[in-house]
RODO-2510 file (C-alpha; in nm, 4 decimals, decimal comma):
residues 309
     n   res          X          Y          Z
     1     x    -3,4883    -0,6740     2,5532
     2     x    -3,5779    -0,4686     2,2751
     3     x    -3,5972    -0,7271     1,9344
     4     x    -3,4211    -0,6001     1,6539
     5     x    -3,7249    -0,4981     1,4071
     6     x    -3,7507    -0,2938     1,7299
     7     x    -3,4439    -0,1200     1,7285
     8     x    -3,4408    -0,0424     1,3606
     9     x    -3,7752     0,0834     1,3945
    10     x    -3,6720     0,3530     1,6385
    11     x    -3,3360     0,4393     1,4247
    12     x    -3,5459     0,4983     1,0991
    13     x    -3,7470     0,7701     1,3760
    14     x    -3,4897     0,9555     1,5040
    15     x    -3,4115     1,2770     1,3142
    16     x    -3,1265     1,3711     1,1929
    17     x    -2,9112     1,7047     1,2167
    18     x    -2,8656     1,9135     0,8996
    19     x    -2,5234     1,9068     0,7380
    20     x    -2,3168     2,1298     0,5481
    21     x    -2,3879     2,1269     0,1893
    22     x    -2,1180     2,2203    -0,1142
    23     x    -2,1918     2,4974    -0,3169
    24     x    -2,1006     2,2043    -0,6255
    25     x    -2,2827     1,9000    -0,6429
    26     x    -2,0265     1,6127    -0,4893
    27     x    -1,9097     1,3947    -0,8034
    28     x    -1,6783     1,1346    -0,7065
    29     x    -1,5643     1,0387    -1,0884
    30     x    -1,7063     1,2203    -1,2721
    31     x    -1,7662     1,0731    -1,6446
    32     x    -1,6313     1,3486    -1,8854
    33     x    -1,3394     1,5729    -1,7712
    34     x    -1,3922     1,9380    -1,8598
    35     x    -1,0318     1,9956    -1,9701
    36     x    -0,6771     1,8603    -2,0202
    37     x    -0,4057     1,7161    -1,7249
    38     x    -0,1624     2,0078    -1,8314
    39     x    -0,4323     2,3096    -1,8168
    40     x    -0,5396     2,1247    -1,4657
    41     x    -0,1853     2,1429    -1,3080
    42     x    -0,1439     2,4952    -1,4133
    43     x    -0,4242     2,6346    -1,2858
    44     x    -0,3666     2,4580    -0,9403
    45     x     0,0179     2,6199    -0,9792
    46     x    -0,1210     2,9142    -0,9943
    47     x    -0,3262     2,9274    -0,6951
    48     x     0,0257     2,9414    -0,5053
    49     x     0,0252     2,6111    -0,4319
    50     x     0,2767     2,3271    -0,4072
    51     x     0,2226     2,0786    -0,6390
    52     x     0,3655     1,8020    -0,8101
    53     x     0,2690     1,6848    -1,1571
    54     x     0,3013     1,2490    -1,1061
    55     x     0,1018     1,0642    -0,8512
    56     x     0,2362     0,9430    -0,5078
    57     x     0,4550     0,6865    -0,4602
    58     x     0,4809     0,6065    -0,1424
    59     x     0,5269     0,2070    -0,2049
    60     x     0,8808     0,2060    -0,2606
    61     x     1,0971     0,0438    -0,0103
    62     x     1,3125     0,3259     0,1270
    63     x     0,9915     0,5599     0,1582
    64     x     0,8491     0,2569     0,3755
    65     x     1,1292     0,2554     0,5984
    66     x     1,0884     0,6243     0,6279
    67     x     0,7466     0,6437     0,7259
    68     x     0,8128     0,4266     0,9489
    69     x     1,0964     0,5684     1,1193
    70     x     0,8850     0,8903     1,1470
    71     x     0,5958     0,7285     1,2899
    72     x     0,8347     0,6142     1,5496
    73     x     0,9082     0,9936     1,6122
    74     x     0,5286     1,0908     1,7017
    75     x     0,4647     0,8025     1,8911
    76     x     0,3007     0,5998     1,5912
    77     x     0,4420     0,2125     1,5881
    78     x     0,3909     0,0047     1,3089
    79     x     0,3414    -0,3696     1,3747
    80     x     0,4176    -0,5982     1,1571
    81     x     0,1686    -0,7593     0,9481
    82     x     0,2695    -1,0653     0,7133
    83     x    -0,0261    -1,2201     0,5093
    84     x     0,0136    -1,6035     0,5067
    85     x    -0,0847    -1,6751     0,1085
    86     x    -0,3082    -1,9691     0,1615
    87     x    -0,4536    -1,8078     0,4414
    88     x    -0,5527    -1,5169     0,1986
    89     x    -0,6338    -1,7807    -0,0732
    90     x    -0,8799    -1,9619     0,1322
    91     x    -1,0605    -1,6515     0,2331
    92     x    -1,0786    -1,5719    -0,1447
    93     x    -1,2391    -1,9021    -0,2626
    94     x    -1,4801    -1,8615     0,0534
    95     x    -1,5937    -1,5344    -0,0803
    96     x    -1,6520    -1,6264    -0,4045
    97     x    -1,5014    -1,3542    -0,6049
    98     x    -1,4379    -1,5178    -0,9188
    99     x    -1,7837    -1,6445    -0,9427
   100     x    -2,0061    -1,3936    -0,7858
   101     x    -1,8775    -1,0663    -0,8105
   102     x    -1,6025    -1,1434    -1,1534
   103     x    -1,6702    -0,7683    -1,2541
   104     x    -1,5820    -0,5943    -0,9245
   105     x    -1,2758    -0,3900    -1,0096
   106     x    -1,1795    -0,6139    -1,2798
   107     x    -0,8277    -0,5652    -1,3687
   108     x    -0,7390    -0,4492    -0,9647
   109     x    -0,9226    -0,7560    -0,7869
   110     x    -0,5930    -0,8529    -0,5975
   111     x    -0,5720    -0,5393    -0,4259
   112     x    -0,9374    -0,5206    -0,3538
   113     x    -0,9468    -0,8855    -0,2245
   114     x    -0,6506    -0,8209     0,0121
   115     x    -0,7924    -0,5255     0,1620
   116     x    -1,0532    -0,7219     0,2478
   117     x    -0,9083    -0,9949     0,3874
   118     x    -0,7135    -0,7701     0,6006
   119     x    -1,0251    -0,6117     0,7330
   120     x    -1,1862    -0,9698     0,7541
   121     x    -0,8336    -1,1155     0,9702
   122     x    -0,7915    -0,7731     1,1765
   123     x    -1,1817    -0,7450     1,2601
   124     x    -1,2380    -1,1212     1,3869
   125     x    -1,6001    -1,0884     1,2777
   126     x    -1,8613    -1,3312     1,4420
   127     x    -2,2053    -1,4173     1,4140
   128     x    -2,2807    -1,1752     1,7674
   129     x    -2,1404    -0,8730     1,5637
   130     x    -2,3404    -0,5355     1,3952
   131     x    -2,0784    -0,4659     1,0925
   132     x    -2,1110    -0,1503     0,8815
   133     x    -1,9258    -0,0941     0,5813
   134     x    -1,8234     0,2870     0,5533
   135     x    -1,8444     0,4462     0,1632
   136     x    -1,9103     0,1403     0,0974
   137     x    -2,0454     0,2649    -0,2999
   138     x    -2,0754    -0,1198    -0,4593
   139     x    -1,8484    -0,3282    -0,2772
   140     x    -1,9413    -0,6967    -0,2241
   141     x    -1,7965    -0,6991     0,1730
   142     x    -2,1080    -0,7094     0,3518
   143     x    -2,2787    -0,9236     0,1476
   144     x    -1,9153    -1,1658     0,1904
   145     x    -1,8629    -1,0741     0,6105
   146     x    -2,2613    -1,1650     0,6016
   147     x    -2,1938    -1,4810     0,4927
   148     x    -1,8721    -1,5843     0,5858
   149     x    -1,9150    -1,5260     0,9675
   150     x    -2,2875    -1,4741     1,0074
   151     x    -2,2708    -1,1043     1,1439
   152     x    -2,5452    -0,8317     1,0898
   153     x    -2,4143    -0,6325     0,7881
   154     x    -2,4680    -0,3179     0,6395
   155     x    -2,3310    -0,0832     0,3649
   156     x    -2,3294     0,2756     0,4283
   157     x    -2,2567     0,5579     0,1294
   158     x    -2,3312     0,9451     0,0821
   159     x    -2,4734     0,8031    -0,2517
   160     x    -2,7601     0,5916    -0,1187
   161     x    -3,0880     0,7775    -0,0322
   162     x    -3,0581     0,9676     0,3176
   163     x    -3,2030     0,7209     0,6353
   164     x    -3,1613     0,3507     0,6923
   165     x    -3,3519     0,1208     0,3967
   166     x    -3,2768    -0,2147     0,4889
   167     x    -2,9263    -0,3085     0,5016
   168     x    -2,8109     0,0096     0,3565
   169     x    -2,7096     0,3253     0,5717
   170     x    -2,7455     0,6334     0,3523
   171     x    -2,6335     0,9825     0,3713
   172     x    -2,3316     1,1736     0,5486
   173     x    -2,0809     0,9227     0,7474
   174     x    -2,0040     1,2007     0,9606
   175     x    -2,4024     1,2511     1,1365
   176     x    -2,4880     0,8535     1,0791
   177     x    -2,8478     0,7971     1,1601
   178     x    -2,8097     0,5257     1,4151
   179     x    -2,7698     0,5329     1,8078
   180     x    -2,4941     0,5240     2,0285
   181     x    -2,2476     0,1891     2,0422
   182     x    -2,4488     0,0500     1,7552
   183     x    -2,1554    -0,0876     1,5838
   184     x    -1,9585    -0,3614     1,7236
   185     x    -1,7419    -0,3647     1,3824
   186     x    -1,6733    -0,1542     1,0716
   187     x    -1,4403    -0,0822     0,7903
   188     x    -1,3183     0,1853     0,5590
   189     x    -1,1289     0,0022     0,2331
   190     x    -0,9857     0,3186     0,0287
   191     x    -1,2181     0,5243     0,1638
   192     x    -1,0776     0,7653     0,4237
   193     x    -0,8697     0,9672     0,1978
   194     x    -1,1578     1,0316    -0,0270
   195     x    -1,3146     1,2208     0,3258
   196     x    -1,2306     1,6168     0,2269
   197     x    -1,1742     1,9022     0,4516
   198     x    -1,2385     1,8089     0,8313
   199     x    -1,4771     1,5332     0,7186
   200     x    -1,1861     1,2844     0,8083
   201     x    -1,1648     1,4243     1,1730
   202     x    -1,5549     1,4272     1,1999
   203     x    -1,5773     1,0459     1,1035
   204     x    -1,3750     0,9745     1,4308
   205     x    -1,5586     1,1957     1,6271
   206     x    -1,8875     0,9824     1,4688
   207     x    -1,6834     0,6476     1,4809
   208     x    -1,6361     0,7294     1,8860
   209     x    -2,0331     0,7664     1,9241
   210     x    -2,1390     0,4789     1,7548
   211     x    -1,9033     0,2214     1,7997
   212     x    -2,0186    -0,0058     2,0780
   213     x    -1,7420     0,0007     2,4162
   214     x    -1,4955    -0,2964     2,2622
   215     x    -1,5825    -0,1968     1,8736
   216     x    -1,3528    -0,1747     1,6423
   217     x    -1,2759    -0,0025     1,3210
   218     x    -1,0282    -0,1114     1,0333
   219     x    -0,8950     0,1287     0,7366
   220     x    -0,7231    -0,0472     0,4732
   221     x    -0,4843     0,1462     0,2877
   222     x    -0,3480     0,3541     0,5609
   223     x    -0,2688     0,6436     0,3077
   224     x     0,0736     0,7648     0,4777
   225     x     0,3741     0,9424     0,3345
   226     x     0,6719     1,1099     0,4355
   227     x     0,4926     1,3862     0,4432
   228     x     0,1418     1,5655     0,4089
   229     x     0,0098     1,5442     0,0399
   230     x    -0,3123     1,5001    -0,1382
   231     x    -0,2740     1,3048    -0,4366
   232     x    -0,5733     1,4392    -0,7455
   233     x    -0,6460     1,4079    -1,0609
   234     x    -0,7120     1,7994    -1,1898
   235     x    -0,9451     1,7205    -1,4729
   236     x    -1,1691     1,6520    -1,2026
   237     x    -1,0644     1,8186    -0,8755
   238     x    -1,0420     2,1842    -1,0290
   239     x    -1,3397     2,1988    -1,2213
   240     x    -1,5272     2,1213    -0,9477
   241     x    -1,3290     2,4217    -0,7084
   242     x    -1,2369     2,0794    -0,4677
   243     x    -1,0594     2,2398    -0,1223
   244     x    -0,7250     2,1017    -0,0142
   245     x    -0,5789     2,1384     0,3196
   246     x    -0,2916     2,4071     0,3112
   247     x    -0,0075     2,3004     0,4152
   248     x    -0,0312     1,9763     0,1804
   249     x     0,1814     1,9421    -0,1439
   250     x    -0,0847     1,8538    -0,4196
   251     x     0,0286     1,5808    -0,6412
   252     x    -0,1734     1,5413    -0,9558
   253     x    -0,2579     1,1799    -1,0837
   254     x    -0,3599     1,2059    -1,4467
   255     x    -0,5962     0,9689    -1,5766
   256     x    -0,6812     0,8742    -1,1889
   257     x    -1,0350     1,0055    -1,2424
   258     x    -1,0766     1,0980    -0,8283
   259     x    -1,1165     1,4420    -0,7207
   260     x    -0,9124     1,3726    -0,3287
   261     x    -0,7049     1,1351    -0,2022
   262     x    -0,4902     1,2573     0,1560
   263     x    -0,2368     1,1254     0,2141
   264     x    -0,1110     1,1767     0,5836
   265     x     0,2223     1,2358     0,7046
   266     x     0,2819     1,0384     1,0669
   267     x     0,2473     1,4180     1,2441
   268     x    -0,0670     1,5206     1,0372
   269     x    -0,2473     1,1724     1,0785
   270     x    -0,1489     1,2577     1,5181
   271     x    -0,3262     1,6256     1,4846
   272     x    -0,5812     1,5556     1,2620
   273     x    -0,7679     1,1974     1,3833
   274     x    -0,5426     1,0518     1,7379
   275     x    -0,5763     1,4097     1,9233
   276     x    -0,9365     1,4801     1,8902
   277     x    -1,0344     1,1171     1,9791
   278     x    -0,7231     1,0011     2,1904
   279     x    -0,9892     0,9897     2,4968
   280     x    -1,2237     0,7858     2,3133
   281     x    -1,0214     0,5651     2,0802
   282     x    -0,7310     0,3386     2,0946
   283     x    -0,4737     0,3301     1,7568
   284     x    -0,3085     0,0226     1,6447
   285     x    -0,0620     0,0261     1,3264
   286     x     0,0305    -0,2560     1,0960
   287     x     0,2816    -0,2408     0,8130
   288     x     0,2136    -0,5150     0,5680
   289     x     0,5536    -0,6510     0,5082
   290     x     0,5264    -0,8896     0,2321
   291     x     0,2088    -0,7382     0,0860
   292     x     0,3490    -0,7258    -0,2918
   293     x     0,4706    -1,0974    -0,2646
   294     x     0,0561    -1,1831    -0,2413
   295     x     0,0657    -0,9964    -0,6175
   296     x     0,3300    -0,7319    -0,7801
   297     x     0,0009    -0,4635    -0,8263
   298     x    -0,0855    -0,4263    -0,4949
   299     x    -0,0377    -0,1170    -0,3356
   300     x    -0,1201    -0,1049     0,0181
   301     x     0,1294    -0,1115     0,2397
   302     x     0,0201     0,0114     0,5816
   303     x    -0,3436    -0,0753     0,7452
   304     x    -0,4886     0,0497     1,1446
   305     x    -0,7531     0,0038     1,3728
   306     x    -0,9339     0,2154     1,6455
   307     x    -1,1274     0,0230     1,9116
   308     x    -1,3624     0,2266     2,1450
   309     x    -1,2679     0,2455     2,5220
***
């Protein structure tokens, strides 16, 4: 058998294929806007778009039972997820939050910690298992999944120098430089929405390759609405000439600070990540029932996996 060293040895050889580059420099939050909200949302209204000037909400209860109900409609079931609190708890005081990473979205750590104890409960992560955490940017998870179940961790970000350098993956999620079935786990915690253009249906085509036969993926927030929308902030997103799909209503978040954030409809999420993959993949759906009982600012809602066949 080949040892690990081994194997990483022959990933940080194999070359990579080129990738599209943007004509702008990619800046996720950026730190000075360039202009007001108001100027922002006029100049996307007059591109002849749709848009909306508030963010989303797609956490109130009748929208739930909506989404649900059209999910239902494409063939999309949600299963019901209910977080037991000292279940949650527990994993929080195993991680360590409070006294090794008290900074980490300060002010938002509930909703950070329950994505990724959803990711943590949905993944059943052992000590056999090759985790990779997807945009990863700063987050604490591998460093907690390393320790709490003795897994092989890694982060992986467009922001980290291209190649493998050791436990960070860096360069374009999409054209990963690793081998086939690599993976045995991974997660995306408000990632996936921040993937612009096609990028989103790419990542499952990438997620199919290296995903070992068994793996499984978990995104935490499922970004769904009633229907397709990309949620924005303009000081940032227009500046910076960010595309939008076309047949999404724009909804403009000021003071958000993030240039993209789609939102699927049940229909869109079917066309644009289920069909291309449906041969490769298999979806499950959870709705977290009692996820603002855990704490009143949390706003995920909905969460899914996709295990390779």
């Amino acid at each position: 058998m080949i040892s690990l060293k081994g194997l990483l040895n022959s990933i940080q050889n194999l070359s990579r294929k080129p990738t599209k580059t943007s004509p702008t420099p990619y800046i996720y939050r950026p730190d000075v806007a360039q202009f007001d909200f108001a100027t922002g949302v006029e100049q996307l209204r007059r591109s002849g778009r749709s848009v909306v000037d508030h963010a989303i909400e797609n956490t109130r209860p009748e929208v739930v039972s909506n989404i649900i109900e059209l999910g239902k409609q494409v063939g999309i079931e949600f299963n019901e997820f209910s977080i037991e609190p000292s279940l949650y708890q527990e994993y929080c005081k195993s991680a360590e939050y409070s006294k090794r990473y008290s900074e980490y979205y300060r002010g938002n750590q509930p909703e950070k910690t329950l994505e990724h104890y959803i990711c943590y409960s949905l993944l059943g992560l052992n000590s056999e298992d090759v985790f990779v955490d997807l945009a990863s940017e700063h987050s604490p998870v591998p460093e907690i999944f390393r320790r709490l179940s003795g897994a092989k961790t890694y982060s992986q970000d467009i922001m980290y120098p291209d190649g493998i350098n050791g436990d960070q993956i860096g360069g374009n999620a999409c054209n990963m430089p690793i081998p086939d079935g690599f993976i045995t786990k991974a997660a995306l915690t408000c990632s996936l929405e921040h993937f612009e253009e096609d990028a989103d249906t790419g990542l499952f085509q990438e997620l199919a390759r290296v995903l070992k036969p068994g793996g499984t993926v978990c995104v935490v927030p499922f970004y769904v609405f009633n229907q397709e929308a990309t949620q924005t902030d303009p000081t940032v997103s227009v500046p910076a000439g960010v595309p939008f799909d076309q047949t999404a209503t724009i909804y403009c978040a000021e003071g958000w600070g993030n240039r993209h954030g789609r939102f699927y409809s049940p229909q869109s999420f079917m066309q644009r990540i289920i069909r291309p993959t449906q041969d490769k993949l298999k979806f499950q759906f959870f709705y977290l029932s009692n996820a603002q009982e855990i704490d009143s600012s949390i706003y995920a809602r909905f969460a899914f996996t996709a295990t390779r066949l």
